[in-house]
N, C-alpha and C positions, 0 to 999 in steps of 0.2 A: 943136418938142419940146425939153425940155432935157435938156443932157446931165451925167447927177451925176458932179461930182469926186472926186477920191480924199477930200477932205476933208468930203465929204459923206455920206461911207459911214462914216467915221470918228463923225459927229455923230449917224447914224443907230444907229452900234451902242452907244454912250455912253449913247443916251435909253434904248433896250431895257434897258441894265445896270440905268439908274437906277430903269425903272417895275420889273423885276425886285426888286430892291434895295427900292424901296419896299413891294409888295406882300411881298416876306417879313417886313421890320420890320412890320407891320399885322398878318399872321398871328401872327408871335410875339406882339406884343401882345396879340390877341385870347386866344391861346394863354393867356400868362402870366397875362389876368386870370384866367383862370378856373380855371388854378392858384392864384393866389394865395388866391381863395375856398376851395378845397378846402384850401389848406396848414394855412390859419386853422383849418380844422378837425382837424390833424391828419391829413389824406387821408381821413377819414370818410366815408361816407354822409352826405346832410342830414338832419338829426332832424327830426323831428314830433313830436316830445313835449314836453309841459311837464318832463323830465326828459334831455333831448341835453345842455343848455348843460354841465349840472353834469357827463354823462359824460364829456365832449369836452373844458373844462376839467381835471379829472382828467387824462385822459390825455396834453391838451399838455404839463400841468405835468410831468407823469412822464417825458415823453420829453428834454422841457429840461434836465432836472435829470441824465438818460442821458448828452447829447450833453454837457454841461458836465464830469463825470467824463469823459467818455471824452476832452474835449480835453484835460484837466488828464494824466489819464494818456499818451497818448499825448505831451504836451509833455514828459516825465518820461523818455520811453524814448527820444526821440531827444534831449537832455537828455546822456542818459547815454552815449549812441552814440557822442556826439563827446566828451562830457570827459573820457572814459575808455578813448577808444580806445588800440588799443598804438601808442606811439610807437617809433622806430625803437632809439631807444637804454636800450632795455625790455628787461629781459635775464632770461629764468625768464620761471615763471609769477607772477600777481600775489594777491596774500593769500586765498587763498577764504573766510575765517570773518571777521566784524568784529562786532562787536554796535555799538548805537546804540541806546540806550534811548529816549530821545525819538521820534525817528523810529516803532521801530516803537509806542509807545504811539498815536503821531498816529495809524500803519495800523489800530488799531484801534477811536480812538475815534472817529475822522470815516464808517468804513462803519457802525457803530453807532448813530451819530446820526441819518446818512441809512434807514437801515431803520427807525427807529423816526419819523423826520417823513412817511416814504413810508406806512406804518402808521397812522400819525394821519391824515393826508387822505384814505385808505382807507378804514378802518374810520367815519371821519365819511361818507362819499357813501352806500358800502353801506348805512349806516345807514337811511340818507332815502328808497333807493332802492327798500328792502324794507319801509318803515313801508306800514301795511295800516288805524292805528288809526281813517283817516276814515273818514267813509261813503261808500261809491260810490253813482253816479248811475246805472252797469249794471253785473250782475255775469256774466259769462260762463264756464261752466263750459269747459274749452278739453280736449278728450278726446282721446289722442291714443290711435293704432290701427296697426297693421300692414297698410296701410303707407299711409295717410290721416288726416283729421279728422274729429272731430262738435265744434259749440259747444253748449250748450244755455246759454240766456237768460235765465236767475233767475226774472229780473223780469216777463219777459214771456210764461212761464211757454210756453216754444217751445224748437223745437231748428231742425239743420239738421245731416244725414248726408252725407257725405265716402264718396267709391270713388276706389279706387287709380288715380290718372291715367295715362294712354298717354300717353308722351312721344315724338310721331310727328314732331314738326316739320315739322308741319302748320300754316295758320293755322286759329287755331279752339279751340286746345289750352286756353288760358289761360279761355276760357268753362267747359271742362266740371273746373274745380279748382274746392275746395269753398270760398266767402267768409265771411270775416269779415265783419260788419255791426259798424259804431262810429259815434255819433254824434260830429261834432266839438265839442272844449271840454267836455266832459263827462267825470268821472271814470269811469274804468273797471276795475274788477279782473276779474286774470284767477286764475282758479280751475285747478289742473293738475293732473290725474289721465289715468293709463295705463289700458290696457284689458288689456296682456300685456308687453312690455318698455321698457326705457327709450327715450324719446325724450327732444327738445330743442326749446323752444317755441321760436320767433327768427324776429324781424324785422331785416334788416339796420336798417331805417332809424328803429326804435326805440332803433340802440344801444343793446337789453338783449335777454337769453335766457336761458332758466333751465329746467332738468331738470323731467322728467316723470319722475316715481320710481313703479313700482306699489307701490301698499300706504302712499302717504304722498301727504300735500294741500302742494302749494307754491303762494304767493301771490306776486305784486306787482301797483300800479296805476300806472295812468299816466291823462295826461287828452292825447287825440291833437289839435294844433294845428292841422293844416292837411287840408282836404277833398282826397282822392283814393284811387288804387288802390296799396294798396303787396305786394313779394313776402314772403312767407312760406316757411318749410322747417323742417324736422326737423336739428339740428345734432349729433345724436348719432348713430351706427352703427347701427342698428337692424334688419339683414337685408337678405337678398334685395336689395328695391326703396326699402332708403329712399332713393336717388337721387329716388324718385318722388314723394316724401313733401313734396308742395310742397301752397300753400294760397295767397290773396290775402286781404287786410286793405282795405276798402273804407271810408274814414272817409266818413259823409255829413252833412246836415244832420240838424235833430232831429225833422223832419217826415217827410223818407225814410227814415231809421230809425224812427221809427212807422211807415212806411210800410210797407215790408222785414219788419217782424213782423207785421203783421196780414194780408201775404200766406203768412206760413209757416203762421199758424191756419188761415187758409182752407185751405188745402193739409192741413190734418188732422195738421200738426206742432204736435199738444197734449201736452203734459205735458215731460217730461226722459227721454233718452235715460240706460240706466243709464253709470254712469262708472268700476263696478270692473272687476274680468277678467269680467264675464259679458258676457253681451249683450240682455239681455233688457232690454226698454223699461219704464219706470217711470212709472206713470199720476199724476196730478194726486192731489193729495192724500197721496202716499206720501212722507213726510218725510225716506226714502232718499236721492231727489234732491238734498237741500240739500246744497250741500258741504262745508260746515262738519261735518257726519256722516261723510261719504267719510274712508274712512282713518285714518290715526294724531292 
């Protein structure tokens, strides 16, 4: 049997370092790709919409154009730290009034400029983000309630009713929240009316959300890209349990979504659930349901 040297304990704790050493260079890698993927977005969510790129551009832009003033100023205040510090053979105080006309003109025509180019890239995305003028391919009326959801389906002339979820932390919980049905690639507006106070329609991974105001119809559409289950919530205050006030967005193919509504019909989910503060169901035929009627 052999017997190990000092310099063999030496070789053996070297290797330990190195595989050490290298599995954390690997983790971090791994790490950092997928950092990098998130950064590109801003730390975002992934979008699914035909409408992320433009949010998420927006937003990097805005933050660049942040971190660039704030290096510019910050260079400016240590800058002035050291050119202006007291030197020893500094005797009194030093001037406190100077005027510099230049200067302060620059202070206020470059924040000027910036709020008005930040304003232009604004005002253009919102624009795009709230046009409504296509035609949708479904239109979903999205009702929001105290302290759950109803959608009803335009089109497919169905609905589907929402109860306030139990959040037991249990498995199982995430089946009995009310779903969204969407075909993927297919345009879709959502129609948003209250039943009693404000909520907040919101998908994180739609990066977009938008008020539920009662007594008024707010739109946007989107066309969802990519098949799967995404989470939903209420992002406004709304009482008691809107902690609770959660929902799932289900994009599927345009066959399961045929498919998903011809099981609500069967199920005796005919006509539109009403979408003002009452609550009474509104039968086929009753031109109430449209939501273009709803509201202001």
């Amino acid at each position: 049997m052999r017997t190990l040297r000092p310099h063999d304990h030496t070789f053996f704790r070297m290797k330990r370092r190195g595989l050490t050493v290298t599995g954390l260079a690997l983790a971090c890698a791994v790490a950092l790709s997928g950092c990098g993927e998130s950064l590109s977005r801003g730390l975002l969510p992934h979008g699914v919409t035909d409408q992320t790129g433009r949010i998420t551009n927006l937003w990097n832009g805005s933050w660049l154009a942040a971190l660039g003033v704030g290096v510019v100023v910050w260079g400016l205040i240590f800058w002035c730290v050291v050119a202006y510090r007291r030197r020893k053979d500094d005797v009194g105080l030093p001037e406190q009034l100077r005027y510099n006309v230049p200067i302060e003109i620059f202070f206020t025509v470059v924040p000027l400029f910036m709020i008005a180019v930040l304003f232009f890239y604004t005002a253009r995305d919102e624009s795009a983000l709230l046009d409504t003028s296509k035609k949708p391919d479904v239109t979903v009326n999205v009702v929001g309630k105290q302290w759950s959801w109803d959608f009803n389906y335009v089109e497919a002339g169905t609905f589907e009713s929402g109860t306030q979820a139990e959040l037991t932390g249990m498995p199982g919980v995430a089946a009995t929240l009310p779903a969204l049905y969407l075909p993927v690639n297919q345009r879709v507006e959502f129609v948003l009316t209250s039943r009693d106070v404000i909520h907040s329609f919101w998908v994180p991974q739609f990066l977009m959300k938008m008020d539920i105001v009662p007594g008024k119809v707010n739109r946007f559409q989107i066309k969802p890209t990519e098949i799967g289950t995404f989470q939903g919530k209420c992002a406004e205050l709304c009482g008691t349990y809107h902690s609770q006030m959660l929902f799932q967005v289900k994009v599927v193919s345009q066959a399961d979504y045929d498919a998903h509504m011809a099981a609500l019909l069967a199920q005796g989910n005919v006509g539109m659930l009403d979408n003002s503060l009452s609550r009474e169901k509104i039968e086929p035929g009753d031109q109430q349901y449209l939501p273009k009627k709803v509201g202001n």
